[in-house]
Every structure is written in structure tokens, then in C-alpha cells.
C-alpha positions in Angstrom: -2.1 0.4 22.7 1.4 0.9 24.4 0.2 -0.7 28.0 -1.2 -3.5 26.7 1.1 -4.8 24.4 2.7 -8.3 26.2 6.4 -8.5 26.6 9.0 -9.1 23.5 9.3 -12.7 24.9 5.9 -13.8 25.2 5.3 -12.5 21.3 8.6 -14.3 20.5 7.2 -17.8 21.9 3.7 -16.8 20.4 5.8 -16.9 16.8 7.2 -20.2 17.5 3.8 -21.7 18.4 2.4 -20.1 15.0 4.7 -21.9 13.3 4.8 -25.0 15.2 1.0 -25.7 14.4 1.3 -24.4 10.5 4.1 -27.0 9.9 3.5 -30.0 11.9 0.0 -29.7 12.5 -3.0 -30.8 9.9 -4.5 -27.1 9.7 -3.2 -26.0 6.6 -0.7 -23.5 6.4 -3.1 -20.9 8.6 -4.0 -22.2 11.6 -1.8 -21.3 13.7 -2.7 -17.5 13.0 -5.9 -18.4 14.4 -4.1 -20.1 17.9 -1.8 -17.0 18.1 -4.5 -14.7 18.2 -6.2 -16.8 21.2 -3.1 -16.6 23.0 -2.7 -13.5 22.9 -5.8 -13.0 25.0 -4.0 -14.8 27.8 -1.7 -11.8 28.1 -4.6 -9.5 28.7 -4.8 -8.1 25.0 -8.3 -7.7 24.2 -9.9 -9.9 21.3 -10.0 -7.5 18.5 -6.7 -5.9 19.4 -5.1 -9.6 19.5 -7.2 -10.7 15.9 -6.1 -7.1 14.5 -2.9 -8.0 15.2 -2.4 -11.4 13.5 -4.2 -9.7 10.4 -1.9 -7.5 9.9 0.9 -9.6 11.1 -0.3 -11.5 8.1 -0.1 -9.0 5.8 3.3 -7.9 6.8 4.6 -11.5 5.7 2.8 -12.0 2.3 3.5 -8.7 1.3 7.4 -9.4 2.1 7.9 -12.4 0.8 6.0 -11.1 -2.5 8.7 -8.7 -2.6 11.4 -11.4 -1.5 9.8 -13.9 -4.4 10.2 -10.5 -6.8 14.3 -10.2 -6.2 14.6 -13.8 -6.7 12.5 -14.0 -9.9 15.0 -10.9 -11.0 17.9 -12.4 -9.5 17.2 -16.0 -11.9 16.4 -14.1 -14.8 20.2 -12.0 -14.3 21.5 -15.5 -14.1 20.0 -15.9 -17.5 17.8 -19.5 -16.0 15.4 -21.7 -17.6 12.7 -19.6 -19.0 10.0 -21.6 -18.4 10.5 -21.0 -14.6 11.1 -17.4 -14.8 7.6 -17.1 -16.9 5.9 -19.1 -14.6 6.8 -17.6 -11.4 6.3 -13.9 -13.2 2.4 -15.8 -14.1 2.4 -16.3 -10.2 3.3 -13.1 -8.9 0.9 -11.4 -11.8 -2.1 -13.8 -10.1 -0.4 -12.8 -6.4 -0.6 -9.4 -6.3 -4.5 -8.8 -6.8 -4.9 -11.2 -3.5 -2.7 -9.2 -1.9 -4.1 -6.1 -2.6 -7.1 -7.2 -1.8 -6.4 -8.3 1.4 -5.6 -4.7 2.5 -8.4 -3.4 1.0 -10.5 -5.7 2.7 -9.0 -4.3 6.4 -9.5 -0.5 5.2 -12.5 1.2 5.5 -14.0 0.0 1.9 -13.7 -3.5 3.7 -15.7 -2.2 6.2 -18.9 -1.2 5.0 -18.7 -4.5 2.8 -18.6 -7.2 5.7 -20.9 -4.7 7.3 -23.6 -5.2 4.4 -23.0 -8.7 3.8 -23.5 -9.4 8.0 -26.5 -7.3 7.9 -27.7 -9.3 4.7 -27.3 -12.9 6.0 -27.9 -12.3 9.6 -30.1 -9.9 9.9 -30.6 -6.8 12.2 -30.9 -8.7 15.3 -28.0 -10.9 14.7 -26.2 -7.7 13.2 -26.2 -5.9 16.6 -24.9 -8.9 18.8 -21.9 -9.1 16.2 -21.8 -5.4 14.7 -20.0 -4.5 17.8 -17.0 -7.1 17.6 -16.6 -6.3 13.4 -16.3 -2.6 14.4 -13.4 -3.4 17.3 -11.9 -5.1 15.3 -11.8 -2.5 12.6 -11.0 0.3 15.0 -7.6 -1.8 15.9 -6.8 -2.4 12.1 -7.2 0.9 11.6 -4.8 2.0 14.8 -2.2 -0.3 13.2 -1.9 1.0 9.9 -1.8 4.7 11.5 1.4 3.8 13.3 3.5 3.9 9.8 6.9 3.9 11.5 6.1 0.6 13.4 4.4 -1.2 11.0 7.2 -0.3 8.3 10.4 -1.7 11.3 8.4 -4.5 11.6 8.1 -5.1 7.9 11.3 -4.9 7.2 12.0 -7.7 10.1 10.0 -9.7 8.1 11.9 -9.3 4.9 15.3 -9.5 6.5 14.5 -12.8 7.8 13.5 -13.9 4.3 17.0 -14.0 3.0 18.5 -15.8 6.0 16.2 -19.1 4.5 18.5 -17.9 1.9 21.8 -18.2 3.8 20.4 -21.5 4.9 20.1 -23.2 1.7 23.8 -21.5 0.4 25.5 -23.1 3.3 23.6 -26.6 3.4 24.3 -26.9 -0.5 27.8 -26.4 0.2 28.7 -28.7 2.9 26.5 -31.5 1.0 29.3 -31.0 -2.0 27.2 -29.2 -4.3 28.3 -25.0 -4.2 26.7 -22.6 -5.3 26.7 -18.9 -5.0 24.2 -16.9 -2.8 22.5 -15.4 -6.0 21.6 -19.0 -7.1 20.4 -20.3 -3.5 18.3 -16.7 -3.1 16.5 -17.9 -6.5 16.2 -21.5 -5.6 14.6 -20.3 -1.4 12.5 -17.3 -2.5 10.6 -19.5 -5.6 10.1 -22.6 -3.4 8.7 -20.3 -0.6 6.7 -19.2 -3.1 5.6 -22.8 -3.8 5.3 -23.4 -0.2 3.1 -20.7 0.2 0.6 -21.2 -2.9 0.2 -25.0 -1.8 -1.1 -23.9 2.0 -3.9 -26.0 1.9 -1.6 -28.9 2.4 -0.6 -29.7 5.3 3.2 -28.9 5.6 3.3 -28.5 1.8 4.3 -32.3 2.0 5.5 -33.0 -1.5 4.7 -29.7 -2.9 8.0 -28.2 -1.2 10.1 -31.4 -2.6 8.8 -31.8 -5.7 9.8 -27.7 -6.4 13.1 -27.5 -5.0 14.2 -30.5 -7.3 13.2 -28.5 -10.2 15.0 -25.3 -8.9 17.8 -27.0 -7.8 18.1 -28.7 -10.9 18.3 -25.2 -13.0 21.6 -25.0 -11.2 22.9 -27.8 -11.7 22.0 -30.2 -8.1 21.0 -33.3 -8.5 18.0 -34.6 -7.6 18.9 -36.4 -4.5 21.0 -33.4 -3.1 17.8 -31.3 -3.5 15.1 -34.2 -1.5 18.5 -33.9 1.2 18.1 -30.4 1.3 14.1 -30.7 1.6 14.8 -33.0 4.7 17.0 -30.3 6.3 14.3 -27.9 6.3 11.7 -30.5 7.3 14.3 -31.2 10.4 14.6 -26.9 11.3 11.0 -27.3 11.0 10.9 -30.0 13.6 13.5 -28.8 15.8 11.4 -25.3 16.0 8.0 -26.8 15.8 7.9 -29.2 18.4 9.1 -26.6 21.1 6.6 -24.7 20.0 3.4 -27.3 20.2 4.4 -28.1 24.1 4.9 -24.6 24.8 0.9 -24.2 23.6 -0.3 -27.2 25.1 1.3 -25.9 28.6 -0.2 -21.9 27.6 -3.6 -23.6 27.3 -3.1 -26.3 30.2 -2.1 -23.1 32.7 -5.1 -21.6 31.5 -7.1 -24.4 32.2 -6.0 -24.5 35.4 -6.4 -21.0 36.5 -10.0 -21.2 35.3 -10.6 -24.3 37.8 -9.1 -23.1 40.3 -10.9 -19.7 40.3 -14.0 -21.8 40.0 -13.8 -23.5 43.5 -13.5 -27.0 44.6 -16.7 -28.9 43.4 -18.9 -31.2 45.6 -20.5 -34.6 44.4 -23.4 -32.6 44.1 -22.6 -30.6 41.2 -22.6 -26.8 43.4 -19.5 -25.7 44.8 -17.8 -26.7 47.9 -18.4 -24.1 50.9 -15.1 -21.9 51.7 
């Protein structure tokens, strides 16, 4: 897989488009999975290794910020905070972690034979061997991925670093709005309102989900209300700041594309055929 993996900075702005779409766009909280994996393809990577990708991509980032929601829960319960909060977030990550396992299971090999029988079952044979091929590509790359330990372990711990910088950001934005508080408390109050975030993905940029749980967090340490709806509107503005980048750099991705194609199709006549060269 070495030769055809694109260069750091094309997956770098690939990220930033992912993002851009699952925060500003209307497509829940997924979308831009789905837009990530098409433009990968423009980079020569092959569909299934480009979805197999994403997937596991995927998995990398829920798994790590299960584990990032985990030290937070443990950090507010050390911090002796409001009970009700630590028992439901403890209820959440007890409901979490079947999905999650589930969604490896589902790229294994058990996984496998299941969409297999269920395509085979609803489509039928014929159907099944027009589409059996692309399932089992896919499947093959999943299965390349998870066989490269070392790599997918460095690039899971990327992923959980970067969780705790959203920490970081919350410490020091509390701090200059008057209100400070120590990292412990602003690790608890970004890792359970990710966690919000995250279980409220069918709406669209978590709009008054992520508000209405970071005045409840904040409030456990003692920030008022309006400090907390400040520091929602800081991290709607990061969102912005990186999102909007990230829309015109994939409206110009798919406009180049869309030129290339024309252009490699020939000048048209009025006529409908192609103009003679």
C-alpha cells in the first residue's frame, strides 16, 4: 500500500475538508467521511483502499475519544463532582462500548460473511456478483490495515493526543474570560461535551446540544452560564475559521476534477459528437 498512499499534505487538507462539511454542513456529523473517501480517489487511491481507510480512520477516533471521555469521567469523579453527571456519563459509556465493539467486529472477518449473506439475501445472486466483488476489496484493505499494528497504533495515539489539546483550549479560554480553572476541571468539562457532541450527530453541528451541555459542565465548576454560551461561541468560531477553508478547498478539489474530465472529453460541437482534432 506504500506507493499509493498520497502525500502528508494532501491527507492533511483531506482532514480539514472532513471537518469542514461535518460542522458547517447539514449532513450530520458523518458526511464528510463519506466526501473524504471520494477525494481520496483523486489522488489515485483506489475505491476500497480509500473507503477502507475512512473506516478505520473512523474507528481510530471513536475508540480514542471513548478512552479520552473515560479519563475525564475518572478525572470528575477524583474531583469529587455532581453525581448525577458522573452516573450518567458512566450510563453512556456502558451503552458506548457495545457500538464500538461492534463496529470492529463488523470490519473483521465475522463482518464479512454477515454483509455477504445479507447482500446475497436481498439482492440476489446476480446482483451478488456485480457487487460481491467491491464488498470483498474492501474487506481485503480493512483487513491490510489492521495487520499493520505499528501504524495503526502511532496513528491512534495522534488521535488521542489531539483530544486533550480541545482540552488546553477550553483551560486557556476560561481563563482569559475571568473564570480559572485548573486543567483537571477543563479536561472533565471538553472530554463529556465531546461526548455530547458526538451522541447528538444527527444534528447538524450539534447546534444546541453542544450549548446546552457545556452550561451544565461548566456549571459543576462553578462558570456561570453566560461564560459557558461564550465559550460555546469560541468553539463555534475555531469551527468556522477551520471549516470554511476547508469547504472551498473541496469545491476547488471537485471543480479541478471537473475540469480535467472536460477537457479529456474534447471540445463539443452543436451537434452533440465531438469536435474533430
Amino acid at each position: 500500500m506504500g506507493p499509493l498512499r498520497p502525500p502528508t499534505w494532501a491527507c492533511v487538507l483531506l482532514r480539514v475538508v472532513r471537518e469542514g462539511v461535518n460542522t458547517l454542513l447539514p449532513l450530520t456529523q458523518v458526511g464528510g467521511e463519506f466526501i473524504g473517501a471520494r477525494l481520496l480517489t483523486f489522488y489515485g487511491v483506489e475505491r476500497a483502499l480509500a473507503a477502507a481507510s475512512v473506516i478505520v480512520d473512523m474507528l481510530a477516533q471513536a475508540g480514542t475519544q471513548f478512552l479520552f471521555t473515560a479519563v475525564g469521567l475518572a478525572a470528575l469523579i477524583v474531583l469529587g463532582g455532581d453525581q448525577t453527571i458522573v452516573r450518567v456519563a458512566a450510563i453512556g459509556l456502558a451503552l458506548a462500548a457495545p457500538g464500538l465493539l461492534g463496529f470492529y467486529i463488523a470490519q473483521r472477518r465475522g463482518g464479512r460473511r454477515l454483509v455477504q449473506a445479507l447482500l446475497t439475501r436481498f439482492a440476489g445472486d446476480r446482483q451478488w456478483l456485480a457487487i460481491g466483488g467491491a464488498v470483498d476489496a474492501l474487506y481485503d484493505r480493512l483487513q491490510a490495515f489492521y495487520a499493520g499494528r505499528a501504524e495503526l497504533l502511532r496513528g491512534s495515539l495522534v488521535h488521542f493526543a489531539v483530544w486533550f489539546v480541545g482540552a488546553l483550549e477550553v483551560w486557556i479560554a476560561l481563563r482569559f474570560m475571568g473564570h480559572p480553572i485548573g486543567y483537571a476541571e477543563a479536561l472533565v468539562i471538553e472530554s463529556l461535551a465531546q461526548a455530547i457532541r458526538g451522541a447528538a450527530f444527527i444534528v447538524p453541528g450539534a447546534l444546541g446540544v453542544q450549548e446546552g451541555g457545556l452550561i451544565a459542565l461548566c456549571a459543576v465548576f462553578g462558570v456561570p452560564a453566560e461564560a459557558a454560551l461564550a465559550l460555546s461561541l469560541i468553539k463555534r468560531a475555531a469551527d468556522v475559521v477551520v471549516g470554511v477553508p476547508g469547504l472551498v478547498a473541496w469545491q476547488a478539489l471537485e471543480g479541478r476534477r471537473w475540469l480535467r474530465r472536460r477537457e479529456a472529453a474534447g471540445p463539443v460541437v452543436e451537434n452533440g459528437g465531438k469536435a474533430p482534432r
